[in-house]
C-alpha positions in Angstrom: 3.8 -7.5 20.2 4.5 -6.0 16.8 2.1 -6.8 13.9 4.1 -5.6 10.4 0.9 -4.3 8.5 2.7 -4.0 5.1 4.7 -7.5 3.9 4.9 -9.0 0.7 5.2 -12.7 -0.3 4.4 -13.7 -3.6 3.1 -17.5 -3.5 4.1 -20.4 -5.5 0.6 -20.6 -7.7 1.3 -17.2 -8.6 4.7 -17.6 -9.5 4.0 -20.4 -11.7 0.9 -18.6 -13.6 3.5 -15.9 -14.5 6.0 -17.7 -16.0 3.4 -19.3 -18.1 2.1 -16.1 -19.7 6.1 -15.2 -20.1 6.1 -12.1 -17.6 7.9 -13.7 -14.3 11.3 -12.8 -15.5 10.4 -9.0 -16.7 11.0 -6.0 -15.5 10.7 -5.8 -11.9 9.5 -9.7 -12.2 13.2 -9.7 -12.2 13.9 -7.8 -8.9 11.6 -10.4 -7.3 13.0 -13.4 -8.6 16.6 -12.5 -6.7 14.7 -12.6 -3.0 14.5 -15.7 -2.0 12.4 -15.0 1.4 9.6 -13.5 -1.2 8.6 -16.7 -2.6 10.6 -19.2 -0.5 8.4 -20.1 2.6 10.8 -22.0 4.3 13.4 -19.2 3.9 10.7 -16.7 5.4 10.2 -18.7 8.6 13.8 -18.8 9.2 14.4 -15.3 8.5 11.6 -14.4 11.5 12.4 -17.1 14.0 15.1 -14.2 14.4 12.5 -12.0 15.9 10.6 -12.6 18.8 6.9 -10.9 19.6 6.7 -9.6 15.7 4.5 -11.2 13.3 3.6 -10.1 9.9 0.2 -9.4 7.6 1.5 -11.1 4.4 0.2 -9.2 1.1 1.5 -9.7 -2.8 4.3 -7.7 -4.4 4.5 -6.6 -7.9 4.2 -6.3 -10.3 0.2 -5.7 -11.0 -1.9 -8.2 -12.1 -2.9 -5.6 -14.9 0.5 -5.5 -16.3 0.7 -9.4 -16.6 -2.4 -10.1 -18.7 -5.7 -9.1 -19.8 -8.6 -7.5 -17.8 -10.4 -10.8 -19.0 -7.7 -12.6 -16.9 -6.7 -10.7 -13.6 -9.9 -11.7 -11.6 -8.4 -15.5 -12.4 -4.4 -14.4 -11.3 -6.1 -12.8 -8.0 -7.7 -15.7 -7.2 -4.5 -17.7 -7.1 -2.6 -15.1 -5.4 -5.2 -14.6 -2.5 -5.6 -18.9 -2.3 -2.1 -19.3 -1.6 -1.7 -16.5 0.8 -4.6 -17.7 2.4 -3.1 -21.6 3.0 0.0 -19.7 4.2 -1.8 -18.1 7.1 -4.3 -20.7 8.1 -0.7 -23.1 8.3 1.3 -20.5 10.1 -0.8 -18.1 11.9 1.5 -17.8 14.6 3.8 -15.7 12.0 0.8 -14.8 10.1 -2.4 -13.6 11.8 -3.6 -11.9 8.6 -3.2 -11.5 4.7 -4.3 -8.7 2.5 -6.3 -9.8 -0.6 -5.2 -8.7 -4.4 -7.6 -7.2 -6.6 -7.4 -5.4 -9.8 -9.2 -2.5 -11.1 -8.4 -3.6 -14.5 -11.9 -5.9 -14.1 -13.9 -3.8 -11.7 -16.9 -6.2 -11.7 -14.5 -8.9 -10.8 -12.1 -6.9 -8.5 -15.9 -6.6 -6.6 -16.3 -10.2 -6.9 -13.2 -11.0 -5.5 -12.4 -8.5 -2.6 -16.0 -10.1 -1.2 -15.0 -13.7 -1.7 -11.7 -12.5 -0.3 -13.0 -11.0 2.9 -16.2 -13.1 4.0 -15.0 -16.4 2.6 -10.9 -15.8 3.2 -11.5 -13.8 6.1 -8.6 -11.2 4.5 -7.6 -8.1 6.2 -8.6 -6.2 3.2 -7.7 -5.9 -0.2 -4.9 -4.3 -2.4 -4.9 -2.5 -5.0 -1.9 0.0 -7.2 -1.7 3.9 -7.8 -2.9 3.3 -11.0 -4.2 1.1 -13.2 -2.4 0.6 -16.1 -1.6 4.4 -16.0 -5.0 5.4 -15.2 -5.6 7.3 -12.1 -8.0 5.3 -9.4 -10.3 8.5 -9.3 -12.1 7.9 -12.3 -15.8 7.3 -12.6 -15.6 3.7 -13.6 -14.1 2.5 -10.5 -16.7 4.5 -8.1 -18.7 0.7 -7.9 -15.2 -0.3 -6.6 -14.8 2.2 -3.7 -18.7 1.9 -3.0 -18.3 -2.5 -2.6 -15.6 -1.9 -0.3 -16.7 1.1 1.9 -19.5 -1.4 2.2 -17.2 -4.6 3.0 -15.7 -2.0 6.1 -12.3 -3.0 5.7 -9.0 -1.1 4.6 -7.6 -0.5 1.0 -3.8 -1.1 0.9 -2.6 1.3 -1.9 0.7 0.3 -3.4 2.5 2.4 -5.5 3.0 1.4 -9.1 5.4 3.1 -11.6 7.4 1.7 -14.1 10.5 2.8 -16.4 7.9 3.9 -19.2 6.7 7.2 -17.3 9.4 9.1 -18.5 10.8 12.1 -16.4 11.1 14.3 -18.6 8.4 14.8 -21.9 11.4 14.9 -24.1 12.7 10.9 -23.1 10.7 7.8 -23.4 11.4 6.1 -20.1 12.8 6.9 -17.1 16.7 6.7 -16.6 18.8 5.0 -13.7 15.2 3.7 -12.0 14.1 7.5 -11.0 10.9 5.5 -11.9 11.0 3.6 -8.6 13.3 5.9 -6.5 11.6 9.1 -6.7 8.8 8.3 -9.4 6.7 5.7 -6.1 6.9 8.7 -3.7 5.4 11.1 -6.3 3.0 8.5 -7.6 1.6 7.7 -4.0 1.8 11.7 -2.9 -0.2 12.2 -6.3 -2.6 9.6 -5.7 -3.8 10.9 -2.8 -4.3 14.4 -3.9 -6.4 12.6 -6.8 -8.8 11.2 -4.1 -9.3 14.2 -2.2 -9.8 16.2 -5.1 -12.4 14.1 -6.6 -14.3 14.0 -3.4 -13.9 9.9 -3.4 -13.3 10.8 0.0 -16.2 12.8 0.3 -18.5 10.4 -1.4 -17.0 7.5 0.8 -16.1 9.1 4.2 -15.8 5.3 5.5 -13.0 4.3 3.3 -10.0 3.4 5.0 -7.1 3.1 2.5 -3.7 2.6 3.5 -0.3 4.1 1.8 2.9 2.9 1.5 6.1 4.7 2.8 4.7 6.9 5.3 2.2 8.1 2.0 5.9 9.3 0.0 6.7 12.8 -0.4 3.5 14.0 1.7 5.1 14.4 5.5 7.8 16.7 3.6 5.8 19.2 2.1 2.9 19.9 4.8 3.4 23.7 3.7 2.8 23.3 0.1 -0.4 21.1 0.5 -1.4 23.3 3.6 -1.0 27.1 3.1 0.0 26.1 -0.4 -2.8 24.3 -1.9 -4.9 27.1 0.2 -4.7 29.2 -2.7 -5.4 26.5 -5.1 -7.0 28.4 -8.1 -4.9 31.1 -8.3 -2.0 29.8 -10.7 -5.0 28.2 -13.0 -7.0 29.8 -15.7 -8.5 27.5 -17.3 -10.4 25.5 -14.6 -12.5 26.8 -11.3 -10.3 25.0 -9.1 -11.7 27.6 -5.9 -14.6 26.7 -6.7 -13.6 22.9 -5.8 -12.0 24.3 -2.8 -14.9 25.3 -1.4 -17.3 22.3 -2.2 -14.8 20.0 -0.4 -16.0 19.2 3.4 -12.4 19.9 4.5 -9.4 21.6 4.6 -7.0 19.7 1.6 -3.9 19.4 4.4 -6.6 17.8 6.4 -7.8 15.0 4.4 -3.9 14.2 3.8 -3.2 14.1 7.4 -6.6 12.8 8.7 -7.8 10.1 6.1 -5.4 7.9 5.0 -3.6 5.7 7.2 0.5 5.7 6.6 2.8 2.8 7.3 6.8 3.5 8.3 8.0 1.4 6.0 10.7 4.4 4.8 14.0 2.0 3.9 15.7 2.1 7.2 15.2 6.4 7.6 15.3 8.0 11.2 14.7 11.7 9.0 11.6 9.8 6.8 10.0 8.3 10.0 10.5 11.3 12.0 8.7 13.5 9.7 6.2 10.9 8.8 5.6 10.9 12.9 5.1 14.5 13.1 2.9 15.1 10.3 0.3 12.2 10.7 -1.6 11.9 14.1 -0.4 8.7 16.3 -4.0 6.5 16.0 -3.6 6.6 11.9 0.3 5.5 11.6 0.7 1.5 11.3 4.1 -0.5 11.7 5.3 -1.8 8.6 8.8 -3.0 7.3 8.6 -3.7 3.6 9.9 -6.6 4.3 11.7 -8.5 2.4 13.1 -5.9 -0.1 16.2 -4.7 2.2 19.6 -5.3 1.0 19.8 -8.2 3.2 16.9 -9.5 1.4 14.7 -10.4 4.8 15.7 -8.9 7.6 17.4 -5.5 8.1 14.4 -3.5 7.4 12.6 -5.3 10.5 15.4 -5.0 12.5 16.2 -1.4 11.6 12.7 0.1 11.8 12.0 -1.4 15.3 15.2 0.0 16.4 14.2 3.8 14.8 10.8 3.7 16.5 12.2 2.4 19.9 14.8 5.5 19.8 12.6 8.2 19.5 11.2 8.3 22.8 7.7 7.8 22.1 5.3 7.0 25.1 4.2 3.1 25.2 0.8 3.9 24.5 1.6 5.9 21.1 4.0 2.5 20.3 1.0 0.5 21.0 -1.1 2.4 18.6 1.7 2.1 16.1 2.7 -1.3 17.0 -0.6 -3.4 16.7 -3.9 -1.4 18.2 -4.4 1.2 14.8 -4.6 -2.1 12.7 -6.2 -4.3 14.9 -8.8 -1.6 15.2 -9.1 -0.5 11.4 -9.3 -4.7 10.2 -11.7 -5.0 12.9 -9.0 -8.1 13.7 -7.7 -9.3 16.8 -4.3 -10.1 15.1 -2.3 -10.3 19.0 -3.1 -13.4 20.9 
C-alpha cells in the first residue's frame, strides 16, 4: 500500500469564501481554478480509481489564508477549509485515510485554537502551515506559543512553501520575472526556512516537533557540503554578529539538524536526479511518499504515476519502500492510515 502524505484539495466552502472576499481568481488563485481534480471531487475519484493500493492524506493548497484576508478573519477561512476536508474523508476513507488541518500564523491565538479543535475533535493528521507568514519568517518570538501547542498536540507540522511574484530577485526590480518566484524562489524559501529553525534553536527549544517539508526540503539534498563543512565555519565571513558563538550553543552539528529533524516528502515534479539526491542525503525512516498531486501537467495523475515508477526503479530494499511508502507516516501521525 502507498499512502501519498502530501495532496492538495481545496474544498467547495473554501472556494466559495474566496470568491466572496474577491481573491479566488488572483494570482495563483488563478493557477488553481484551471485544475479541475483540485476542487472537483468527483473528478478526484476518477482520477485514482486509476491506481490501485495508493490512497492519499488530502491537505489545502494555496494560496495562504493570510494573503486572502485579515488576521481577524483566517481562524474563520481555516475552519471552513479543515470542515470540508474533514466530510471528504469521513465519506471516502477508502481514498482518504487522513487530512492535514490549515492554520495560520497570521492569528496565533487562533491558529492554537484551531490546530486543537482540528486534531482532537477532527482527528487531523496534523496541521499546515507556510514558510512565512505574510513575509515574516516562522522563527520569530511571537509564534514560539505556536510551536510550544503543537509539540504538545505530538503531531507533525506540514510546511509549505509560500512565495509570491512580489519578492523580487534582484533589489533593483519590484517582483519577480517569468515566475522565478515559484520555480526557484519555493526551493530557496523552504531550504531557507529551515536554516531559520535551526538557527533560532526552535528546534532546540522543541526537540519533539515533527515538521514536514515539501519537495524533498528544496535545494537542501544538493548542497550537503555548503551546510556541512560550509556552514562549519559559520562566523568567519561575518563581522558584525557572533555567529560562532551560535555555533557552539546549538546541541548539534547544523548538517545534522537538516538531515535528522525534518521529515522530507519526494514530491520533486517527476525527477529521478531530485529523488536520488533527496534519497541519499536524508536517512530512510524520515523520507515520506508524496506526489503533489494534482499540479502535474496532466492535472491529476502523472506525478502519481511517475514518482511510483522513480522509486520502484531505484532498487531500494522493500523494507526501506515500506518506510517510504506508509510506515514513516503512519508512525510520525501516530495513524494507522493502511487497513
Amino acid at each position: 500500500m502507498r499512502i501519498d502524505a502530501y495532496t492538495h484539495f481545496i474544498p467547495a466552502g473554501i472556494l466559495a469564501a474566496m470568491d466572496r472576499l474577491g481573491a479566488g481568481q488572483q494570482g495563483i488563485g488563478k493557477r488553481m481554478r484551471g485544475i479541475p481534480c483540485i476542487y472537483d471531487l468527483d473528478a478526484r475519484l476518477r482520477m485514482l480509481d486509476e491506481f490501485p493500493d495508493y490512497a492519499q492524506i488530502i491537505a489545502y493548497s494555496s494560496p495562504p489564508m493570510e494573503d486572502v484576508a485579515g488576521p481577524d478573519k483566517v481562524e474563520e477561512l481555516c475552519r471552513i477549509i479543515n470542515d470540508g476536508l474533514v466530510d471528504i474523508v469521513s465519506r471516502h476513507r477508502d481514498r482518504f485515510p487522513g487530512f492535514v488541518a490549515q492554520v495560520s500564523l497570521a492569528d496565533v491565538p487562533g491558529a492554537i485554537r484551531e490546530a486543537t479543535r482540528a486534531i482532537i475533535d477532527l482527528d487531523a493528521c496534523g496541521v499546515q502551515i507556510y514558510t512565512n507568514v505574510c513575509g515574516q519568517p516562522i522563527d520569530l518570538p511571537e509564534y514560539e506559543p505556536f510551536w510550544d501547542a503543537v509539540e504538545k498536540l505530538d503531531k507533525p507540522v506540514w510546511i509549505h512553501p509560500a512565495r509570491r511574484a512580489d519578492f523580487a530577485d534582484y533589489k533593483s526590480e519590484q517582483k519577480s520575472l517569468y515566475e522565478i518566484w515559484w520555480t526557484f524562489g519555493w526551493s530557496y524559501e523552504t531550504a531557507a526556512m529551515m536554516a531559520r529553525l535551526v538557527f533560532s534553536k526552535v528546534l532546540d527549544r522543541h526537540p519533539g516537533l515533527k515538521p514536514i517539508v515539501h519537495h524533498f526540503g528544496g535545494i537542501v539534498p544538493m548542497l550537503d557540503g555548503r551546510i556541512g563543512p560550509g556552514w562549519d565555519q559559520i562566523g568567519t565571513r561575518t563581522s558584525d554578529a557572533d555567529y560562532a558563538s551560535l555555533k557552539q550553543s546549538l546541541k548539534k552539528r547544523p548538517l545534522d539538524y537538516f538531515r535528522e529533524s525534518f521529515y522530507p516528502d519526494t514530491a520533486v515534479f517527476s525527477s529521478t536526479i531530485g529523488t536520488q539526491a533527496g534519497l541519499a542525503f536524508y536517512p530512510k525512516e524520515n523520507i515520506l511518499f508524496a506526489t503533489d498531486c494534482p499540479f502535474d501537467p496532466e492535472k491529476g495523475p502523472g506525478f502519481i504515476r511517475d514518482t511510483q515508477k522513480i522509486l520502484d526503479s531505484l532498487g531500494l530494499p522493500q523494507e526501506t519502500l515500506d518506510l517510504i511508502y506508509f510506515k514513516n507516516i503512519e508512525r510520525i501521525t501516530g495513524k494507522t492510515l493502511v487497513k
